[in-house]
Each structure stands twice: as C-alpha cells, then as structure tokens.
mmCIF file of the N, C-alpha and C atoms, coordinates in Angstrom:
data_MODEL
# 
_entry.id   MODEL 
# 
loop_
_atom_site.group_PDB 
_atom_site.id 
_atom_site.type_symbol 
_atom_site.label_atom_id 
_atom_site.label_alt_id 
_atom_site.label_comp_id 
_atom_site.label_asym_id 
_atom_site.label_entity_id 
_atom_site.label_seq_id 
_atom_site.pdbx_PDB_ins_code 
_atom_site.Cartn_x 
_atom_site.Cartn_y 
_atom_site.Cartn_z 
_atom_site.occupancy 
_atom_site.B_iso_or_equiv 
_atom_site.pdbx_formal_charge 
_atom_site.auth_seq_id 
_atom_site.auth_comp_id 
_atom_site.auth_asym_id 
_atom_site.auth_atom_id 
_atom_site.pdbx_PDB_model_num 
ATOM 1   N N  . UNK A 1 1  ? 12.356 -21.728 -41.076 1.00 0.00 ? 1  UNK A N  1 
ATOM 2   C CA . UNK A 1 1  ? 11.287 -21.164 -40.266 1.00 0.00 ? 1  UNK A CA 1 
ATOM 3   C C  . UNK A 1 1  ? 10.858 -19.841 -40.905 1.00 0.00 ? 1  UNK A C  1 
ATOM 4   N N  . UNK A 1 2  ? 9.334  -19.600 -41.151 1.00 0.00 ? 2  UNK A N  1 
ATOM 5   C CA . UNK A 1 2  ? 9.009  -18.693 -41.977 1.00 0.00 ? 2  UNK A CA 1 
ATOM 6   C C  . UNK A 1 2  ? 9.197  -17.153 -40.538 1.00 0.00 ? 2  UNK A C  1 
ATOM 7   N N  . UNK A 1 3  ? 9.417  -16.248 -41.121 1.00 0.00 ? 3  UNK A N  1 
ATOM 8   C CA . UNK A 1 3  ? 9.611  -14.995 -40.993 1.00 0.00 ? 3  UNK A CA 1 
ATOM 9   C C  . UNK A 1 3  ? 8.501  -14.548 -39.698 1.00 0.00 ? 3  UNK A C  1 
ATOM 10  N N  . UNK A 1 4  ? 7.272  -14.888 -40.180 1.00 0.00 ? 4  UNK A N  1 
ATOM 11  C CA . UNK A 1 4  ? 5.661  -14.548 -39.396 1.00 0.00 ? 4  UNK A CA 1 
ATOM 12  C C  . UNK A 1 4  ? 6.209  -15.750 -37.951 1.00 0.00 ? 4  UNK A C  1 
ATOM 13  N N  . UNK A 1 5  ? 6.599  -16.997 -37.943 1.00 0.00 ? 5  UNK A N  1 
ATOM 14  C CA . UNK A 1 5  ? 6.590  -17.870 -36.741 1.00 0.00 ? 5  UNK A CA 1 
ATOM 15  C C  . UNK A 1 5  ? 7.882  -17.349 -35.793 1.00 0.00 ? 5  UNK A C  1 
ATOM 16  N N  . UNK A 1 6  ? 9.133  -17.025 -36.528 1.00 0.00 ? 6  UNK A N  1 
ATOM 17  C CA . UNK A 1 6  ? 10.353 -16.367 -35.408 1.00 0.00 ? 6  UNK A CA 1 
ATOM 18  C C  . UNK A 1 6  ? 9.092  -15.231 -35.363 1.00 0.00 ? 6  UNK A C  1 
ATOM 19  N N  . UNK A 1 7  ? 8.703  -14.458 -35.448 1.00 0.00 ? 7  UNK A N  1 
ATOM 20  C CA . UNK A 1 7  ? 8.482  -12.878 -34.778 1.00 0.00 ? 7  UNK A CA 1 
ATOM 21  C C  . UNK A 1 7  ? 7.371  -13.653 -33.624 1.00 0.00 ? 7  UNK A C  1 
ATOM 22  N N  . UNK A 1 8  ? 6.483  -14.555 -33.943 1.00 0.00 ? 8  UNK A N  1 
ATOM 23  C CA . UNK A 1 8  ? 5.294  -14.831 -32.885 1.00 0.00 ? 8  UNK A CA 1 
ATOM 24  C C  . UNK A 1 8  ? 6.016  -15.713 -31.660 1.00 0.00 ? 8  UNK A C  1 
ATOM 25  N N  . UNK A 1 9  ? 6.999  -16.279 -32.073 1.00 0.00 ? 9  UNK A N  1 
ATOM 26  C CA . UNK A 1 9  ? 8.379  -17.383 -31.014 1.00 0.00 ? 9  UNK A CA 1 
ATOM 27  C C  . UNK A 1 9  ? 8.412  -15.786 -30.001 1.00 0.00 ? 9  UNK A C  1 
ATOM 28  N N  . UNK A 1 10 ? 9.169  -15.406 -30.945 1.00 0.00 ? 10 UNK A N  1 
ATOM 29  C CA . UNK A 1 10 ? 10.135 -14.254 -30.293 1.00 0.00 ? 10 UNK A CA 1 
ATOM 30  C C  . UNK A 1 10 ? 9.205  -13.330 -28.890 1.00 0.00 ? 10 UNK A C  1 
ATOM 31  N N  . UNK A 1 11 ? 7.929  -13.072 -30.123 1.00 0.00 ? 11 UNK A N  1 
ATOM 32  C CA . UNK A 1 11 ? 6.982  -12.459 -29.285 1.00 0.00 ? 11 UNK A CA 1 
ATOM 33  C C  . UNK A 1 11 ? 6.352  -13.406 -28.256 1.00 0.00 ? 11 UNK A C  1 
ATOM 34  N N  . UNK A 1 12 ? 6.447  -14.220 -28.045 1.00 0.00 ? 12 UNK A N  1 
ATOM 35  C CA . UNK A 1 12 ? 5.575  -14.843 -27.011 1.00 0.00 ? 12 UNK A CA 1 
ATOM 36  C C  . UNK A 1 12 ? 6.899  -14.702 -25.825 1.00 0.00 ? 12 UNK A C  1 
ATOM 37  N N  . UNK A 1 13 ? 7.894  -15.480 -26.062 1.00 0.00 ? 13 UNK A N  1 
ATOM 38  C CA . UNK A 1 13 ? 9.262  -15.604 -25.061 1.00 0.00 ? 13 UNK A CA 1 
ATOM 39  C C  . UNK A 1 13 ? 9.541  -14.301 -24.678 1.00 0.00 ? 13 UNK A C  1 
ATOM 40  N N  . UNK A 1 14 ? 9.429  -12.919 -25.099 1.00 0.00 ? 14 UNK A N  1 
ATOM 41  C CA . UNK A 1 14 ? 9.537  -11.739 -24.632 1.00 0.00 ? 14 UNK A CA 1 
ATOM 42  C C  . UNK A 1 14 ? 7.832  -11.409 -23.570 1.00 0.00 ? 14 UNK A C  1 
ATOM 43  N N  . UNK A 1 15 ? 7.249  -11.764 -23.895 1.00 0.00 ? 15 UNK A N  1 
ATOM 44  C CA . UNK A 1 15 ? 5.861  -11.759 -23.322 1.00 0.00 ? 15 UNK A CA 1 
ATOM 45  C C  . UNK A 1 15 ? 6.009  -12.636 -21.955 1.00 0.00 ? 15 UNK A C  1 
ATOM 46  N N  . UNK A 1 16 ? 6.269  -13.599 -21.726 1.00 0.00 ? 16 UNK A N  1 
ATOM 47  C CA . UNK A 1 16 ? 6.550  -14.754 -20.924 1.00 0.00 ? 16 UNK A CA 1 
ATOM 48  C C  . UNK A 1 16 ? 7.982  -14.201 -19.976 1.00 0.00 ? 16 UNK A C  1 
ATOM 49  N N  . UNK A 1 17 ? 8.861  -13.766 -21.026 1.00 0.00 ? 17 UNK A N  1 
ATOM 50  C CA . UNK A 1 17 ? 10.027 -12.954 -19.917 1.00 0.00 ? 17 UNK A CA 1 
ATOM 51  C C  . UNK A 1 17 ? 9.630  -11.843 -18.852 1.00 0.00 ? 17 UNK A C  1 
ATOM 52  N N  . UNK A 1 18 ? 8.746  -10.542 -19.713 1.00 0.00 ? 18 UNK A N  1 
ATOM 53  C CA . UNK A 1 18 ? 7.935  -9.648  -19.214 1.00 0.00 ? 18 UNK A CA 1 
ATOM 54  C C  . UNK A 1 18 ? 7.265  -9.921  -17.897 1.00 0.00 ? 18 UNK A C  1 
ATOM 55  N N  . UNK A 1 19 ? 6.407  -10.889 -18.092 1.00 0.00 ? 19 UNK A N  1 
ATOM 56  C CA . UNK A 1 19 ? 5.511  -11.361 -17.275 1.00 0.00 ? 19 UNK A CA 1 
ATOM 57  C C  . UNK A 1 19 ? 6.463  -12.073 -15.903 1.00 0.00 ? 19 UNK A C  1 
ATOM 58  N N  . UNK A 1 20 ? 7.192  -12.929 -16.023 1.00 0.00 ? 20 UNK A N  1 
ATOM 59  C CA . UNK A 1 20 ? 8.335  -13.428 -14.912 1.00 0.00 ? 20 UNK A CA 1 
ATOM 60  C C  . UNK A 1 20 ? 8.915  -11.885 -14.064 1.00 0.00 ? 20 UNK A C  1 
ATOM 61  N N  . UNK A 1 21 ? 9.923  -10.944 -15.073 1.00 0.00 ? 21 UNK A N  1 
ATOM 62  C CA . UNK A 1 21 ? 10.387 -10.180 -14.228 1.00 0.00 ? 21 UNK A CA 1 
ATOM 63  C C  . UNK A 1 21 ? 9.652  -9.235  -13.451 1.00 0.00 ? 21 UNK A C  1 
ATOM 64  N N  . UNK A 1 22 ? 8.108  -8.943  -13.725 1.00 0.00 ? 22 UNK A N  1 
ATOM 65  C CA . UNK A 1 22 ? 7.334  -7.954  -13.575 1.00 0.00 ? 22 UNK A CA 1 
ATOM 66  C C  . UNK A 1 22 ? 7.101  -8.644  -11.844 1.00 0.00 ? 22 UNK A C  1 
ATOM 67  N N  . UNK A 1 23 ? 6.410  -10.023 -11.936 1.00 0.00 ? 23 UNK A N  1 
ATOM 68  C CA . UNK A 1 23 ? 6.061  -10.353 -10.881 1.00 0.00 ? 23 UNK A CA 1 
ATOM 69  C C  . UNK A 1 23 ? 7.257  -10.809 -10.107 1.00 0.00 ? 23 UNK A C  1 
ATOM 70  N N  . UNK A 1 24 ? 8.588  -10.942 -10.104 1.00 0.00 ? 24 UNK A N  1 
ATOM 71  C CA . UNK A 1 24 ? 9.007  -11.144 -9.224  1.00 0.00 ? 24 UNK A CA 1 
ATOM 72  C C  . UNK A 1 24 ? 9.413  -9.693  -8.875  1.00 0.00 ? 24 UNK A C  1 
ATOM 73  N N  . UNK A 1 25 ? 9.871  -8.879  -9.536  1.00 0.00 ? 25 UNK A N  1 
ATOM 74  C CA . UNK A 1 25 ? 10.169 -7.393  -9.106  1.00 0.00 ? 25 UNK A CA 1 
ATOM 75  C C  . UNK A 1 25 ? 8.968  -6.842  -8.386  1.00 0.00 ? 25 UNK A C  1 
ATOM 76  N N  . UNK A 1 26 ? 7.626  -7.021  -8.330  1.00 0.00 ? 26 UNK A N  1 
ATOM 77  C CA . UNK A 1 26 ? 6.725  -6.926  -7.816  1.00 0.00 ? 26 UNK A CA 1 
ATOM 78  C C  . UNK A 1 26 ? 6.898  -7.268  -6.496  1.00 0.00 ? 26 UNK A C  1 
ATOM 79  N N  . UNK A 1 27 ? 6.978  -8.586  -6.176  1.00 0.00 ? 27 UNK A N  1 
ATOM 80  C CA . UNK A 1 27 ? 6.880  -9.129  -5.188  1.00 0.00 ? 27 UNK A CA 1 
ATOM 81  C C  . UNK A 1 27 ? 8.417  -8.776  -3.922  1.00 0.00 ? 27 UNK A C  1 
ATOM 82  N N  . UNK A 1 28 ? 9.228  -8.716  -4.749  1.00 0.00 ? 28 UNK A N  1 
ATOM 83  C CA . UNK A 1 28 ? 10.717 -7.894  -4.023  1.00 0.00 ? 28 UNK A CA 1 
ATOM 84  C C  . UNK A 1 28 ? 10.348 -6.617  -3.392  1.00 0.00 ? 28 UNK A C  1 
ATOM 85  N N  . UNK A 1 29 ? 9.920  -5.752  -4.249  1.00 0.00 ? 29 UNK A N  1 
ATOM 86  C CA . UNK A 1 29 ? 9.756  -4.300  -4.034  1.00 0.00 ? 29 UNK A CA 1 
ATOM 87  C C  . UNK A 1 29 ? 8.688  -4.298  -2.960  1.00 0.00 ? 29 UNK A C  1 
ATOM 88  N N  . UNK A 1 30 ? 7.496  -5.604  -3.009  1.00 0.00 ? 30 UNK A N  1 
ATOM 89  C CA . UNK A 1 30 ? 6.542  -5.309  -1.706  1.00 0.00 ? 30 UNK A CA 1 
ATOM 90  C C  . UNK A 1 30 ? 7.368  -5.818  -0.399  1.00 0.00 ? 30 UNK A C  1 
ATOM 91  N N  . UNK A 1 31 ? 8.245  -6.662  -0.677  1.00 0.00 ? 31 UNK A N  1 
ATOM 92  C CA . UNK A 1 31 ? 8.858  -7.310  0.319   1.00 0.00 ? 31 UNK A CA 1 
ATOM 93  C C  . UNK A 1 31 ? 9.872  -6.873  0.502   1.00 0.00 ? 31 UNK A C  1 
ATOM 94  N N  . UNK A 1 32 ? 10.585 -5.998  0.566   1.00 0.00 ? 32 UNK A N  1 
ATOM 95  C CA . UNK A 1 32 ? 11.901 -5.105  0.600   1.00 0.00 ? 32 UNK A CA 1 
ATOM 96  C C  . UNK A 1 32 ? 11.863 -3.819  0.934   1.00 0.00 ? 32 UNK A C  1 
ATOM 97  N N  . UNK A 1 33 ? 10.772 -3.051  0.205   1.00 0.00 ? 33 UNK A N  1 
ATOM 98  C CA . UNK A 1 33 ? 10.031 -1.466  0.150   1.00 0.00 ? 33 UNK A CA 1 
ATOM 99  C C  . UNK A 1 33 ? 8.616  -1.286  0.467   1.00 0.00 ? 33 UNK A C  1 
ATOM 100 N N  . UNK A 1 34 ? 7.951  -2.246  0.444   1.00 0.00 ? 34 UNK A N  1 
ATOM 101 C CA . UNK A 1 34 ? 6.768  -2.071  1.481   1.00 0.00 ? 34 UNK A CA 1 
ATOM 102 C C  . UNK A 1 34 ? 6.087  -1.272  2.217   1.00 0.00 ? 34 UNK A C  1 
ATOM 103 N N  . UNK A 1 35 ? 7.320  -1.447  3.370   1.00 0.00 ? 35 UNK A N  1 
ATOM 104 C CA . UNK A 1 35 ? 6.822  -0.523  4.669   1.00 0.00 ? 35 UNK A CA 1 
ATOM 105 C C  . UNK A 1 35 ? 7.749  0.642   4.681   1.00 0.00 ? 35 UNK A C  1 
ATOM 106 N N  . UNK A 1 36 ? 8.617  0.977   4.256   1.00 0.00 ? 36 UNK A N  1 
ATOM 107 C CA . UNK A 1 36 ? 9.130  2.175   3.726   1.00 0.00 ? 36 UNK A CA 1 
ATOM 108 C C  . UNK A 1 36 ? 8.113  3.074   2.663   1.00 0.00 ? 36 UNK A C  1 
ATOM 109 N N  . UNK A 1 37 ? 7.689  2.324   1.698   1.00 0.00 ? 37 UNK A N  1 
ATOM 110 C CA . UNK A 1 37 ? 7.152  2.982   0.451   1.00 0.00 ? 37 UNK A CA 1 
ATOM 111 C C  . UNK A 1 37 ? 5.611  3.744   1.169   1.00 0.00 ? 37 UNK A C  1 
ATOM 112 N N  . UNK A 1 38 ? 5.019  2.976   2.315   1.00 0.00 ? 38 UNK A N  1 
ATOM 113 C CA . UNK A 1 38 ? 4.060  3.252   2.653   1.00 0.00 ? 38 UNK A CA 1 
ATOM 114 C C  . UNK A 1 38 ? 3.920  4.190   4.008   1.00 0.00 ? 38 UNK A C  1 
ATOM 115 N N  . UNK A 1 39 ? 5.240  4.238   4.591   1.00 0.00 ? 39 UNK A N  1 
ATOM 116 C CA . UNK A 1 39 ? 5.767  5.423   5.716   1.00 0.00 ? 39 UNK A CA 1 
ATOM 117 C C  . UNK A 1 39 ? 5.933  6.663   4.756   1.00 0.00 ? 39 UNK A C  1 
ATOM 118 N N  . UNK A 1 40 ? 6.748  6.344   3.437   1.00 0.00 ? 40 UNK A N  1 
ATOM 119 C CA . UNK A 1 40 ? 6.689  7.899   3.045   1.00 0.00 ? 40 UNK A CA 1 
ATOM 120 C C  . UNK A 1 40 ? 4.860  8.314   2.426   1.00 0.00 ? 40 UNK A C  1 
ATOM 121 N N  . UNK A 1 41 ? 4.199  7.431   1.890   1.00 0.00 ? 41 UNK A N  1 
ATOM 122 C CA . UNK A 1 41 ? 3.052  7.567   1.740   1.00 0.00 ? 41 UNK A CA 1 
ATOM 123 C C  . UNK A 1 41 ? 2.497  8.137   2.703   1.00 0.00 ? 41 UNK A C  1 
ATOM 124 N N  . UNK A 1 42 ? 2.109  8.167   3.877   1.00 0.00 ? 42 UNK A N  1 
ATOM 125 C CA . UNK A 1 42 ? 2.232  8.735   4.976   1.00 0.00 ? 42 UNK A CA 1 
ATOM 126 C C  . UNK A 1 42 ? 2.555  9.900   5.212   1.00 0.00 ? 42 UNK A C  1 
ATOM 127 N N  . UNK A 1 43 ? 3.609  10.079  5.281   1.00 0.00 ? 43 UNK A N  1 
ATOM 128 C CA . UNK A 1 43 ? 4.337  11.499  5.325   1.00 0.00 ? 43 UNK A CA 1 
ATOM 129 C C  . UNK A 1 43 ? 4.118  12.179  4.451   1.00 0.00 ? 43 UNK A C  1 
ATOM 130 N N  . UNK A 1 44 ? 4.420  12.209  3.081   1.00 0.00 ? 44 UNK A N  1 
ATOM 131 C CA . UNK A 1 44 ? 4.456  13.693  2.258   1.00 0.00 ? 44 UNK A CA 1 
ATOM 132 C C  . UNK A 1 44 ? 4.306  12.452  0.840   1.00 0.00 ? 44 UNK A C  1 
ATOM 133 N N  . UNK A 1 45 ? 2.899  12.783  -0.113  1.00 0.00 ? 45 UNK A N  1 
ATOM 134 C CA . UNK A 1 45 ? 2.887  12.300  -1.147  1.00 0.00 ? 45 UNK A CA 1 
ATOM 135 C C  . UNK A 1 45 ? 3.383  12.984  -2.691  1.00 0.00 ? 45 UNK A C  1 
ATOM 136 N N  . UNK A 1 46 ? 4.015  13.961  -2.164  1.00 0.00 ? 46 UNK A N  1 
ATOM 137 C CA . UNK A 1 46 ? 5.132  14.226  -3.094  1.00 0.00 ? 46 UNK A CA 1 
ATOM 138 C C  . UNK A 1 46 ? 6.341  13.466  -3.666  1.00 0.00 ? 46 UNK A C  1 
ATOM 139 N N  . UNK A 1 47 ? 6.952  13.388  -2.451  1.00 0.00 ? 47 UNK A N  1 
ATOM 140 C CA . UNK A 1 47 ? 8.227  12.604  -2.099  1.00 0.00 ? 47 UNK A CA 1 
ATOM 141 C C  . UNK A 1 47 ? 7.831  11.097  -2.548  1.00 0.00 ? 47 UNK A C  1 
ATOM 142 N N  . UNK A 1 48 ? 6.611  10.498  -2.211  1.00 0.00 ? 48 UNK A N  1 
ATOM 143 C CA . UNK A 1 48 ? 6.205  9.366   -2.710  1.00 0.00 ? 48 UNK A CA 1 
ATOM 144 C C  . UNK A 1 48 ? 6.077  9.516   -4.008  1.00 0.00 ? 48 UNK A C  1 
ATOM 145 N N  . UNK A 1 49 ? 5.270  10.295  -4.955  1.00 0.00 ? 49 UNK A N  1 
ATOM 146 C CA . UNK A 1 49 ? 5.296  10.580  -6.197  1.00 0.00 ? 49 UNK A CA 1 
ATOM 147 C C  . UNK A 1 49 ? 6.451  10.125  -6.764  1.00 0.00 ? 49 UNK A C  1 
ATOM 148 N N  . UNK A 1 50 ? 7.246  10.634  -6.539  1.00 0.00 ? 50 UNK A N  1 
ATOM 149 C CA . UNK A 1 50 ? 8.652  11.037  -7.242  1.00 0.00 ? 50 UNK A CA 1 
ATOM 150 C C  . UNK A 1 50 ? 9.129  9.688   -6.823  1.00 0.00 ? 50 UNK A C  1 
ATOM 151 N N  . UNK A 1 51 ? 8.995  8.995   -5.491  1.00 0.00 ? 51 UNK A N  1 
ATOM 152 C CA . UNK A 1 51 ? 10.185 7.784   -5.895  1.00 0.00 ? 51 UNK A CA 1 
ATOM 153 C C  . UNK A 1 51 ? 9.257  6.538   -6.593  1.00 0.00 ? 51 UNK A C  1 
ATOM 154 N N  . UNK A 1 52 ? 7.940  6.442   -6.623  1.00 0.00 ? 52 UNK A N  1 
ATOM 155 C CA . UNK A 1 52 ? 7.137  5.643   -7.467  1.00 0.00 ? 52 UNK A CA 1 
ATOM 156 C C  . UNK A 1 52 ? 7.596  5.741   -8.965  1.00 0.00 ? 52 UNK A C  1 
ATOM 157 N N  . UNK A 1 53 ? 7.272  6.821   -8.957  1.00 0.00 ? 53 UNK A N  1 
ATOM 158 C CA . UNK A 1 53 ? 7.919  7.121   -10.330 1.00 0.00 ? 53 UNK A CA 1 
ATOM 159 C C  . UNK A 1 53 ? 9.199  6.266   -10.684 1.00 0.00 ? 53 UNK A C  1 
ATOM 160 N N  . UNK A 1 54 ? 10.316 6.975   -9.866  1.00 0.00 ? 54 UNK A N  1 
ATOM 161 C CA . UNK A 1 54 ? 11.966 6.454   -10.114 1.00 0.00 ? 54 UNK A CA 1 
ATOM 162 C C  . UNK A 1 54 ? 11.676 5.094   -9.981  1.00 0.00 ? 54 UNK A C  1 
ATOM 163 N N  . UNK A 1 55 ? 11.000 4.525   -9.602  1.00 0.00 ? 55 UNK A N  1 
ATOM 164 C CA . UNK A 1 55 ? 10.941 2.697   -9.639  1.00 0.00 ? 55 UNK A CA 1 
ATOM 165 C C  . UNK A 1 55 ? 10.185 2.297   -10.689 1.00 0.00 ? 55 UNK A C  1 
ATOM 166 N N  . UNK A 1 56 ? 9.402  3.438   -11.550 1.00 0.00 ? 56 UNK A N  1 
ATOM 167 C CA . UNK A 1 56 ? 8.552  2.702   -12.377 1.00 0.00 ? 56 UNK A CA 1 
ATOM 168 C C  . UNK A 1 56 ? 9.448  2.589   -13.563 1.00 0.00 ? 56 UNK A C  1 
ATOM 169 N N  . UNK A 1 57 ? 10.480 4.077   -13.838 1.00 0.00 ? 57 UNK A N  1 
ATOM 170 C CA . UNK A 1 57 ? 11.788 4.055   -14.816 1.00 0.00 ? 57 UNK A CA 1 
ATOM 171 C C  . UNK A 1 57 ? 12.368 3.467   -14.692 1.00 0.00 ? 57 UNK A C  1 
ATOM 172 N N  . UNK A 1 58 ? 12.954 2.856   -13.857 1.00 0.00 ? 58 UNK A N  1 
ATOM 173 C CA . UNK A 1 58 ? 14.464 1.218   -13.169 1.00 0.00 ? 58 UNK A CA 1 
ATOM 174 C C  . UNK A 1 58 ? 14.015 0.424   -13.682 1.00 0.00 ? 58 UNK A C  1 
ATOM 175 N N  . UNK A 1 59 ? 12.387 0.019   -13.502 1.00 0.00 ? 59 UNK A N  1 
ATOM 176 C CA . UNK A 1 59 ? 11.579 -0.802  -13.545 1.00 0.00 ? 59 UNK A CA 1 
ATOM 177 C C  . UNK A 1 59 ? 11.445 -0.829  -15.722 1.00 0.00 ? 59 UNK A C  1 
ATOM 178 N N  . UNK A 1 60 ? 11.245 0.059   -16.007 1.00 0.00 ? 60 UNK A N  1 
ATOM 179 C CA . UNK A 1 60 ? 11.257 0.084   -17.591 1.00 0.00 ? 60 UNK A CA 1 
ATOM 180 C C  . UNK A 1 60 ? 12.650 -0.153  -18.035 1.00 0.00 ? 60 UNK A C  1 
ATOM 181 N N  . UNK A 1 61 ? 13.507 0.301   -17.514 1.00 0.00 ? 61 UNK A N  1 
ATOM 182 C CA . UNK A 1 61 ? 14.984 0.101   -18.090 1.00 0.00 ? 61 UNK A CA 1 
ATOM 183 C C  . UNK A 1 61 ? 15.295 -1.087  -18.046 1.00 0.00 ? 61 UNK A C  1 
ATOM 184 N N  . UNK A 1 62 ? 15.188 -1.746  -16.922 1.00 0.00 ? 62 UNK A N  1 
ATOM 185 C CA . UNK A 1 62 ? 15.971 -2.943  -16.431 1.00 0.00 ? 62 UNK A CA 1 
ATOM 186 C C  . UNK A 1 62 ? 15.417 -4.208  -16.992 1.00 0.00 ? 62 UNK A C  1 
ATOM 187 N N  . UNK A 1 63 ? 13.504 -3.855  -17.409 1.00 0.00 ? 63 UNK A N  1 
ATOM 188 C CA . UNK A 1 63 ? 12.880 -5.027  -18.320 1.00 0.00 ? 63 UNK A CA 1 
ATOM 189 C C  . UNK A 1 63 ? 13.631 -4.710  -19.745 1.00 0.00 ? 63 UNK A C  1 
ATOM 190 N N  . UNK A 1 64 ? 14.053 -3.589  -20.186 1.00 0.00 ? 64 UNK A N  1 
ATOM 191 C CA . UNK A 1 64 ? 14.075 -3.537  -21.541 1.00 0.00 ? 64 UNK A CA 1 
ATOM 192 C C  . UNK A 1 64 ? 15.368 -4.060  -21.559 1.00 0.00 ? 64 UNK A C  1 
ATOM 193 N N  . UNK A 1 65 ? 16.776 -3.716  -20.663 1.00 0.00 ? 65 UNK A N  1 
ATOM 194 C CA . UNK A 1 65 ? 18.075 -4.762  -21.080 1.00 0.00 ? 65 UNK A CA 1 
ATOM 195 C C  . UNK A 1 65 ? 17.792 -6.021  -21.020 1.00 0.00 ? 65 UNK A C  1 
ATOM 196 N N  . UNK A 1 66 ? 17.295 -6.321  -19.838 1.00 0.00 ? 66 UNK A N  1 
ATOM 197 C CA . UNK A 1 66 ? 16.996 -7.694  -19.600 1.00 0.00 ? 66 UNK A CA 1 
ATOM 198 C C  . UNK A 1 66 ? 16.383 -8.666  -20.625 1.00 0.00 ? 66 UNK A C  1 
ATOM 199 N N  . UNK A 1 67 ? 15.286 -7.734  -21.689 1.00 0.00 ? 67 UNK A N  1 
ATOM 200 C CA . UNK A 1 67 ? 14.638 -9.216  -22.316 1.00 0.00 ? 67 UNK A CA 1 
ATOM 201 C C  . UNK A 1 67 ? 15.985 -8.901  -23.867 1.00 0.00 ? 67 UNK A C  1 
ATOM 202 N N  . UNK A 1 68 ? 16.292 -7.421  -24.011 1.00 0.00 ? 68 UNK A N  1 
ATOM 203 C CA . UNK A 1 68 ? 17.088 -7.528  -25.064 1.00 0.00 ? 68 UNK A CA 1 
ATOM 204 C C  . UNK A 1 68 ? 18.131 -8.374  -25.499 1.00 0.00 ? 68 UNK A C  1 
ATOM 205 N N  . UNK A 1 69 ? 18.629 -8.826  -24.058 1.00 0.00 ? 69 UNK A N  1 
ATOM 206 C CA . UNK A 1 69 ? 19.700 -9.519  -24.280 1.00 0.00 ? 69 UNK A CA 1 
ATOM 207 C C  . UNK A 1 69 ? 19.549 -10.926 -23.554 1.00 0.00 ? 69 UNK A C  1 
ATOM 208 N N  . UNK A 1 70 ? 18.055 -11.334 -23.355 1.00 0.00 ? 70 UNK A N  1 
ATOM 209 C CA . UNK A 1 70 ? 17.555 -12.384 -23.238 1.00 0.00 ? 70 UNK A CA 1 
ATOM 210 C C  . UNK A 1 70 ? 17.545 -12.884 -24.870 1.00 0.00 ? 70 UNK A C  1 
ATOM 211 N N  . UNK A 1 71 ? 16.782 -12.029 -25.285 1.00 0.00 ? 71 UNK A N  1 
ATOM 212 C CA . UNK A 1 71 ? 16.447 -12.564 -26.788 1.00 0.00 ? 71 UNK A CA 1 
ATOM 213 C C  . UNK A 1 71 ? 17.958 -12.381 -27.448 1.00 0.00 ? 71 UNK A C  1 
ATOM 214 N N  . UNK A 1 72 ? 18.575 -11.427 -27.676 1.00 0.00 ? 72 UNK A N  1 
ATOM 215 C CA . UNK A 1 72 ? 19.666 -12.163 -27.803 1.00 0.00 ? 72 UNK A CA 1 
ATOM 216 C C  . UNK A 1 72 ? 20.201 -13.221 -28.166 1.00 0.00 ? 72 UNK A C  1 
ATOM 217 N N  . UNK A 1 73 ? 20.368 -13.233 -26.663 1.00 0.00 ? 73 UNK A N  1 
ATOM 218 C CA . UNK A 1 73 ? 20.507 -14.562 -26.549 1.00 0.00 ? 73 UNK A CA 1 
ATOM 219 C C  . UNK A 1 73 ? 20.083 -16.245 -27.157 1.00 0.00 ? 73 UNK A C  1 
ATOM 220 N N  . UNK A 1 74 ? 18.987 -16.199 -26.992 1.00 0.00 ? 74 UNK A N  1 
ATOM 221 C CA . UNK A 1 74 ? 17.569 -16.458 -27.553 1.00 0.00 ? 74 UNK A CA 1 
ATOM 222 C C  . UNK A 1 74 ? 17.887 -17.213 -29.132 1.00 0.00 ? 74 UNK A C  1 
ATOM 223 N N  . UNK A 1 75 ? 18.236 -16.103 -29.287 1.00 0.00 ? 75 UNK A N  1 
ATOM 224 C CA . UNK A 1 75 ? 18.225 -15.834 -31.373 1.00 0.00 ? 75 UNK A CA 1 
ATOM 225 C C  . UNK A 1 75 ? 19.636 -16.791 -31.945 1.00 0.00 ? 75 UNK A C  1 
ATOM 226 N N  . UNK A 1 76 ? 20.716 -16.486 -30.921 1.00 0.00 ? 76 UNK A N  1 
ATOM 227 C CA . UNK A 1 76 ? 21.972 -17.009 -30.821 1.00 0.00 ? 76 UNK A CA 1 
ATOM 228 C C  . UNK A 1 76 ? 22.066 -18.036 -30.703 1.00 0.00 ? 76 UNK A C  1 
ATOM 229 N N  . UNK A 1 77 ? 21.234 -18.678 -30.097 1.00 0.00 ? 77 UNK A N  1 
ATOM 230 C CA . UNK A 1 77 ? 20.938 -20.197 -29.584 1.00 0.00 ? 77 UNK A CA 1 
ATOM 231 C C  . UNK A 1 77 ? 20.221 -21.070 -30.629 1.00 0.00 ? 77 UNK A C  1 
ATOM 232 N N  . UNK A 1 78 ? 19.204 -20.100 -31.350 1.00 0.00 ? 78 UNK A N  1 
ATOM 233 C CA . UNK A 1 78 ? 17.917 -20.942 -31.915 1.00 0.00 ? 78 UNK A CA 1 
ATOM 234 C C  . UNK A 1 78 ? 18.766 -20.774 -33.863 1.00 0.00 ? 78 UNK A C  1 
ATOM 235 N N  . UNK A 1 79 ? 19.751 -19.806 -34.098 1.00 0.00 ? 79 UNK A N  1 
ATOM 236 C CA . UNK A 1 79 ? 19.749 -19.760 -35.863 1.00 0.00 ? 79 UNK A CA 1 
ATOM 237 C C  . UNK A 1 79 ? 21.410 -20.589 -35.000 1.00 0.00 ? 79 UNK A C  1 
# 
C-alpha cells in the first residue's frame, strides 16, 4: 500500500471517528448539562464562560486520546 493511500485511509477513519465522538458528546452534554448549562447562563455569564470553556478542553483532550489510540489501534490491525 503506497504511502499517499495509508495517510488518506488513516485520514478519513480519524475524520469519521471525529465526527461520531463530537456528535454523541454533543448530544450527552445537551442531555445531561442542558438545563444546568443554561441555569448558570442565566445567572452569571462568567461562570458560564469558564465552564464552556472547561468542556471545550475535556472535549479536545478526550477526542485527541481517543482517536490516537483508535488509530493505533487501527494501524495494528491493518500492517
């Protein structure tokens, strides 16, 4: 397998992983944090600031282990 087709494999299955965890973490966080996220919205948009934020960093960390050691995985499986 030439060099250019693993990186576009790789890249699509990381694209396709992305896309899965985004929307189900999406859909958790509306359905879990919701009506919390939107009471502190409410109250003081500072405090909202700051924990939007802290979910948008969890949210970057947790895609970046997750597909790393998806692909991984991935790579382990496919050579």
């Amino acid at each position: 397998m030439s060099e250019k087709t693993r990186f576009a494999k790789s890249y699509l299955v990381e694209l396709v992983v992305y896309a899965v965890i985004v929307a189900v973490y999406f859909i958790l966080v509306l359905h879990f944090l919701g009506d919390w996220l939107k009471e502190i919205f409410d109250k003081n948009k500072v405090i909202y600031a700051v924990v939007a934020l802290l979910l948008m960093l969890g949210q970057g960390v947790g895609l970046e282990i997750t597909t790393t050691w998806l692909l991984r995985f991935i790579r382990r499986r496919t050579d």
